[in-house]
C-alpha positions as CSV (number, residue, x, y, z in Angstrom):
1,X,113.8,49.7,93.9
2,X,112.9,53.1,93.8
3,X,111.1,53.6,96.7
4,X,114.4,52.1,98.2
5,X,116.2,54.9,96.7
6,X,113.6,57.5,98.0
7,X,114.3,56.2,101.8
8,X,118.3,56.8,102.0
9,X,118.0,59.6,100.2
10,X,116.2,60.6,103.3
11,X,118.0,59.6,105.4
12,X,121.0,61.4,103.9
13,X,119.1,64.7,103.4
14,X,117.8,64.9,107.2
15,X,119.2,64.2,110.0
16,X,116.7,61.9,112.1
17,X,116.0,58.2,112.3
18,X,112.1,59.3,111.5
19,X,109.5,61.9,111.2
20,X,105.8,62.4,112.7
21,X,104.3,65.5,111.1
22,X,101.7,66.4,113.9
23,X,99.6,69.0,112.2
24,X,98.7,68.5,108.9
25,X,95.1,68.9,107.5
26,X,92.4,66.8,106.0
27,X,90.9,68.3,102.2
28,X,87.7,67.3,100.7
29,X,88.1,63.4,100.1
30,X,84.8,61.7,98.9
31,X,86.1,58.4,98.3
32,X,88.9,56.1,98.8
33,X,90.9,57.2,95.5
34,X,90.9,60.7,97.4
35,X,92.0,58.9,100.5
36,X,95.0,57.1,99.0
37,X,96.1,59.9,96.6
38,X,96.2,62.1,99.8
39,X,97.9,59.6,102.1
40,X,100.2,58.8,99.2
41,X,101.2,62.8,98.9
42,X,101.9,62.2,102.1
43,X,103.9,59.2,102.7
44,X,106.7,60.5,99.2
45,X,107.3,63.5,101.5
46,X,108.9,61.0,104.0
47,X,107.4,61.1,107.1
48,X,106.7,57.9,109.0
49,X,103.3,58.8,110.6
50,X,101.2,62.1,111.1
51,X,98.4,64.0,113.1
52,X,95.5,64.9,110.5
53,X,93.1,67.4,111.7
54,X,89.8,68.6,110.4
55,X,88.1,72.0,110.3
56,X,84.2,72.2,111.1
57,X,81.7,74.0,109.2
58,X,81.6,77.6,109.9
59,X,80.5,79.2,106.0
60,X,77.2,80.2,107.7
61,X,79.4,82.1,110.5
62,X,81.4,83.7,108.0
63,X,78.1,85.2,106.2
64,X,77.7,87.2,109.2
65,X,80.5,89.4,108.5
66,X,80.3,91.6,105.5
67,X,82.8,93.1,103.0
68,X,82.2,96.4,104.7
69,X,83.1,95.1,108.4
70,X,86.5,94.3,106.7
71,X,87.4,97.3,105.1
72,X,86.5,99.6,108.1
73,X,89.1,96.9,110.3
74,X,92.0,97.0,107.4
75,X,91.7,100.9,107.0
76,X,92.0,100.9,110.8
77,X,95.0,98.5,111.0
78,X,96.4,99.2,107.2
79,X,99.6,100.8,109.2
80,X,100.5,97.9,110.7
81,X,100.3,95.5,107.6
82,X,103.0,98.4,105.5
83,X,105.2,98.3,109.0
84,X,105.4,94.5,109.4
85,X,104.2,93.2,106.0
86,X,105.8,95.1,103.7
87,X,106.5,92.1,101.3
88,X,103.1,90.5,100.5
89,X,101.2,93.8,101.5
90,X,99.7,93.7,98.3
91,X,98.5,90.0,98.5
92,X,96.7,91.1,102.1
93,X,94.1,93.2,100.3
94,X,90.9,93.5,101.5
95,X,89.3,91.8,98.8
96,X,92.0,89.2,99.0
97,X,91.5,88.5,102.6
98,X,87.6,88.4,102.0
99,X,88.1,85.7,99.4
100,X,90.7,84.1,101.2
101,X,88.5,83.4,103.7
102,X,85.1,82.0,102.4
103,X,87.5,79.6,100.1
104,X,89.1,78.1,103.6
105,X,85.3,77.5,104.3
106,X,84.5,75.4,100.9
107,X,88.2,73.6,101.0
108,X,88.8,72.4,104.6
109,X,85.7,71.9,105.9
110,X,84.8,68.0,105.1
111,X,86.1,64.9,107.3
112,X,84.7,62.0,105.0
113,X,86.1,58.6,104.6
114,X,88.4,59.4,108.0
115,X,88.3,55.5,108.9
116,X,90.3,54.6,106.3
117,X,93.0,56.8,107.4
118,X,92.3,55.9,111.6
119,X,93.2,52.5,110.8
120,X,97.2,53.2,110.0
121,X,98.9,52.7,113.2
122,X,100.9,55.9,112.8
123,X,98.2,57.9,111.4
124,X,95.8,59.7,113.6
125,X,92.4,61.6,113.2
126,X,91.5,64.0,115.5
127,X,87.8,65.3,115.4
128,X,87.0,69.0,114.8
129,X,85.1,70.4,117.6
130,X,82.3,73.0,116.5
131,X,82.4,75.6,118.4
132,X,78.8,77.4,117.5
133,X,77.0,74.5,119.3
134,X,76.1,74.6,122.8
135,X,78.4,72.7,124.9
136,X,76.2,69.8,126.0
137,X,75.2,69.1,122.2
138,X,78.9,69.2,121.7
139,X,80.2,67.1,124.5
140,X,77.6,64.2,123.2
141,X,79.3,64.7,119.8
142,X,82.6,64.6,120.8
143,X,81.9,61.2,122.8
144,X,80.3,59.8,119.8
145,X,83.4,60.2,117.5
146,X,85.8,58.6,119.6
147,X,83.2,55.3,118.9
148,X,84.2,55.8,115.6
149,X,87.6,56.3,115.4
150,X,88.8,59.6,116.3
151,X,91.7,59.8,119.1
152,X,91.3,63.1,120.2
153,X,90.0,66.6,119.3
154,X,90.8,70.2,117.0
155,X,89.4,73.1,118.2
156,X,90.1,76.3,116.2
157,X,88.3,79.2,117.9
158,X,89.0,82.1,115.0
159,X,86.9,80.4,112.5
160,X,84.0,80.5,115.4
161,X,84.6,84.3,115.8
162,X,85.2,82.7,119.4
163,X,87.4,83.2,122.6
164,X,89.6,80.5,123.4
165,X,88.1,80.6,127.2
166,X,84.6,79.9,125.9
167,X,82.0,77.3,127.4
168,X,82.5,75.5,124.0
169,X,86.4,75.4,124.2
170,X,85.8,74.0,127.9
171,X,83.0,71.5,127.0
172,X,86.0,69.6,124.6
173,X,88.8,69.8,127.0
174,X,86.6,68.7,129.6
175,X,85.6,65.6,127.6
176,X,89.3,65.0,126.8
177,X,90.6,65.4,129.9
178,X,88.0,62.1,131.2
179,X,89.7,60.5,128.3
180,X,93.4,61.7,128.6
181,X,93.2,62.4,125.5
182,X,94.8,64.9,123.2
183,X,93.5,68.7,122.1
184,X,95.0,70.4,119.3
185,X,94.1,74.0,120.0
186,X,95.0,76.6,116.8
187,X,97.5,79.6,118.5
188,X,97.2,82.8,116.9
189,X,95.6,84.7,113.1
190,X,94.5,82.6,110.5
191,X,94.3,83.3,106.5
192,X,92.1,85.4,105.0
193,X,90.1,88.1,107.3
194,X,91.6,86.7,110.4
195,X,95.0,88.2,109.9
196,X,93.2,91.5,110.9
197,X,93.7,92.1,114.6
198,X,89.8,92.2,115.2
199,X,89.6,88.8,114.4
200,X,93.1,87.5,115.0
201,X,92.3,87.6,118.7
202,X,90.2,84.9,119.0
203,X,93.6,82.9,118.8
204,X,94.9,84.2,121.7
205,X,96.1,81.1,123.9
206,X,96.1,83.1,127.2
207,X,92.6,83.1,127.2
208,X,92.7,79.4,128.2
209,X,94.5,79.5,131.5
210,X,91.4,79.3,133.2
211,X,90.5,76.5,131.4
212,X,93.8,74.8,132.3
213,X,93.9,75.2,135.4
214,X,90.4,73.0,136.2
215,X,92.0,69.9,133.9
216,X,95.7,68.6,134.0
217,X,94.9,65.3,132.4
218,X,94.4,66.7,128.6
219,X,97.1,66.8,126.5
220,X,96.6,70.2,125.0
221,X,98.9,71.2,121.9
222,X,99.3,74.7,121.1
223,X,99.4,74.9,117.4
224,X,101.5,77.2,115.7
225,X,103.4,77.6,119.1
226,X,100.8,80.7,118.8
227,X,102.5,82.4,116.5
228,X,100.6,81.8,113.2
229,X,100.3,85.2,111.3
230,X,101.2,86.2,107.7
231,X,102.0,89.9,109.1
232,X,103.5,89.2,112.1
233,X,104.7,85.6,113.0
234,X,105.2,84.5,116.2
235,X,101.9,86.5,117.2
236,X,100.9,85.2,120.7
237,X,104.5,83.0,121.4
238,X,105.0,85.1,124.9
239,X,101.8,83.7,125.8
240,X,102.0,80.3,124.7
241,X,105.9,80.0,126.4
242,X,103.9,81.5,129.3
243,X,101.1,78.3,129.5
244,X,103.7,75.7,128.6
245,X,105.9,77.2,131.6
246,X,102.7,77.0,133.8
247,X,101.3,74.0,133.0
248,X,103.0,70.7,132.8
249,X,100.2,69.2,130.3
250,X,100.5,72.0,127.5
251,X,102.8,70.9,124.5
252,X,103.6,73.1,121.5
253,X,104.0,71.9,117.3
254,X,105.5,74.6,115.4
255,X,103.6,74.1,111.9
256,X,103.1,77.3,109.5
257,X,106.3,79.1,111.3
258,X,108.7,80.9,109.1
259,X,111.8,78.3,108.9
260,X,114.0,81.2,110.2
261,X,111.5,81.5,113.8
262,X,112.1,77.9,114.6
263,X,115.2,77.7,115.9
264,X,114.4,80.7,118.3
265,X,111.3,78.4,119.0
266,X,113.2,75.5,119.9
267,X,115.7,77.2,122.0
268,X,112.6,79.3,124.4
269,X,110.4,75.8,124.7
270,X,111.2,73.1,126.8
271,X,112.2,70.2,124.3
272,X,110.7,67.4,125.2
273,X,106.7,69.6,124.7
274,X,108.1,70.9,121.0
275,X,106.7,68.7,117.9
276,X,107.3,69.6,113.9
277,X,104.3,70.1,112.0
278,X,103.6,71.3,108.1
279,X,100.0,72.6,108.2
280,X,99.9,71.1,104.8
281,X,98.0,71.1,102.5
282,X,97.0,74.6,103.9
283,X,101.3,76.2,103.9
284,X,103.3,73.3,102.8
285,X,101.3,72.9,99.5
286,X,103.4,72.9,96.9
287,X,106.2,70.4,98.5
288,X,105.7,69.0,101.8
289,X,109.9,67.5,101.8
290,X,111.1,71.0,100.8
291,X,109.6,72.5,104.0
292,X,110.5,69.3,106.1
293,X,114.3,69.7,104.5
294,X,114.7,73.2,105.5
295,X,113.1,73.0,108.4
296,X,115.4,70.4,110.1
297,X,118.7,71.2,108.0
298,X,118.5,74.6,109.5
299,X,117.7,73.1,113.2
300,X,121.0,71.2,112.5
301,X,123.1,73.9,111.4
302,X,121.5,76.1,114.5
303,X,123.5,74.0,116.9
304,X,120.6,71.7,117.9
305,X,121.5,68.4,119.2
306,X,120.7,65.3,117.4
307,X,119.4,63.8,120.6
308,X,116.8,66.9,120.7
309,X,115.8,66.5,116.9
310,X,115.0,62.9,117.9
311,X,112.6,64.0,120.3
312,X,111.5,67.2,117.9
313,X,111.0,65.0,114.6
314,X,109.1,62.2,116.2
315,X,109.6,61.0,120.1
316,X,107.6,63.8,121.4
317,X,104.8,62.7,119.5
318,X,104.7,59.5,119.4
319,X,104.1,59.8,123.4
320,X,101.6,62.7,123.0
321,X,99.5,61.1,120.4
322,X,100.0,57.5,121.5
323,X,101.3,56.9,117.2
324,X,104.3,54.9,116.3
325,X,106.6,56.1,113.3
326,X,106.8,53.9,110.8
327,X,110.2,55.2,108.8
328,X,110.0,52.7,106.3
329,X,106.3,52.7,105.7
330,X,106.7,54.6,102.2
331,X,108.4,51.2,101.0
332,X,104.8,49.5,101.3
333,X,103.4,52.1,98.9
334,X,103.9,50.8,95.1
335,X,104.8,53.6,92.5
């Protein structure tokens, strides 16, 4: 009975028949308790499927850069975190941002037990490309994991200290693009040291228009709409806007944005290549529905149509992903 309360509560809060989180992340799980606690935390938010993506190991990467390579970039580009940052410019430390980023690579960097989760119809792995192999190594890798359950690909080119036009970043969409399959590509800074402009631009999207141009059978979605950035959001969304314009196969999930950016978001994209997305756990931690609530109560009251939320809160993704929403899944889940 209560789980029948939870669902027209939901229904009542937010203003779409279902929702398909397309970007959230996959923590350290070493066994199936982890596994059902997380898809649990997930399912009470009220969603009726999602896109879970995983993040390779880079920690050995990361070593290569020392404390003193990040203070000589935030002394460089301090001016810029007081002009646009103002509010959490004392979280954006250097030492912070150091620390912030060797904890990403001991928290998100494990894909264990992914079959249990591959084998929810409206629940999708996708399989995190490593970027620091070379790109034949890689392209046998990639094959191998769609043998075991994997339905497309994550690249995320900052963590690599990589270009998003690099053989590596070609070697995945070129697998995907035999398979049709999609590519989850991160857009723009990440936490920790990659909020720094040094490092930031390794999310650049424009950097994979030559990329694009050789394969039109991928589905590629631009994460973040390219705009993830603590100091300034909506970092590389002129580029992105300029791909998705372009290129016919290049879709857009706007997870990690600042509620107040996606309405602007919604109104430059096209909305049938627009999905909603959390990031959580990485942004959404604390509560996944709160986000989800004031993300599509504030679409509503922007003046978007409930015939484009459809597409926003689940249709889009659905298609993209090949995933069905399941809106009253969280009734199969006992308390």
């Amino acid at each position: 009975m209560k789980n029948k309360i939870w669902v027209v509560y939901l229904k009542a809060d937010i203003p779409v028949s279902c929702i398909i989180d397309a970007h959230v992340h996959s923590p350290v799980m070493k066994n199936a308790k982890d596994v059902n606690e997380y898809l649990r935390k997930l399912i009470d938010s009220g969603i009726g499927g999602a896109v879970i993506l995983g993040i390779p190991p880079f920690k050995d990467l990361l070593l290569k850069v020392s404390y003193d390579d990040i203070l000589t970039e935030y002394e460089r580009t301090k001016y810029l975190i007081e002009k646009f940052a103002e509010e959490v410019k004392d979280f954006l430390t250097p030492e912070n941002l150091f620390i912030m980023a060797h904890q990403i690579s001991e928290s998100f960097c494990h894909f264990i037990k992914h079959q249990e989760i591959s084998a929810l119809s409206n629940f999708t792995v996708l399989f995190p490309a490593n970027l620091s192999l070379e790109p034949d190594v890689l392209s046998t890798i990639l094959e191998r994991s769609l043998n075991e359950g994997f339905k497309g690909f994550k690249i995320i080119s900052t963590l690599f200290f990589k270009h998003l036009d690099d053989p590596s970043v070609e070697a995945t969409i070129e697998v995907a693009n035999e398979k049709g399959l999609p590519v989850t590509i991160h857009g723009g800074c990440d936490p920790g040291i990659w909020e720094l402009p040094k490092f930031c631009k390794y999310g650049d999207p424009s950097k994979l228009d030559r990329i694009l141009n050789k394969y039109k059978d991928a589905k590629i979605i631009i994460a973040h709409a390219g705009g993830y950035s603590a100091i300034a959001p909506g970092v590389f969304i002129d580029e992105t806007l300029e791909l998705v314009k372009k290129y016919p196969n290049v879709y857009i999930d706007t997870s990690a944005l600042p509620v107040q950016l996606i309405p602007i978001v919604m109104k430059m994209f096209p909305r049938d290549r627009i999905m909603y997305g959390s990031d959580y756990p990485a942004v959404s931690n604390a509560n996944p529905r709160n986000y989800m609530e004031d993300v599509f109560l504030t679409l509503l009251s922007s003046g978007i149509s409930k015939r484009d939320l459809e597409k926003f809160a689940h249709e889009n993704a659905e298609s993209i992903f090949d995933i069905e929403c399941l809106s009253q899944n969280y009734d199969l889940i006992n308390p």
